[in-house]
C-alpha positions as CSV (number, residue, x, y, z in Angstrom):
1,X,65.3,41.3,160.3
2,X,67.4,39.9,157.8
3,X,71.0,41.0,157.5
4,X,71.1,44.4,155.5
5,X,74.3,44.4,152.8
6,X,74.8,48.2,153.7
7,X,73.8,48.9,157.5
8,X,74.6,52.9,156.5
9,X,71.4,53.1,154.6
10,X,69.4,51.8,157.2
11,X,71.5,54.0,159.3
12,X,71.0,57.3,157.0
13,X,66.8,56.4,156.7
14,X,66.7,56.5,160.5
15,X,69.2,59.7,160.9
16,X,66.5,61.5,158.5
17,X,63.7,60.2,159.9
18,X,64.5,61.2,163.4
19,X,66.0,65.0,162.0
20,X,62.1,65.2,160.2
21,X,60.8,64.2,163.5
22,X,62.4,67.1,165.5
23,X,61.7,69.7,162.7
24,X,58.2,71.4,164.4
25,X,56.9,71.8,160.8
């Protein structure tokens, strides 16, 4: 994985993706 300029978007996409994961929709 090459190195991201902003680490906090790959860290927001994963925050979001997990909070979408543990919504039992």
């Amino acid at each position: 994985m090459a190195d991201l300029p902003q680490p906090p978007v790959l860290l927001a996409w994963f925050i979001c993706f997990t909070y979408d994961q543990q919504e039992p929709n």
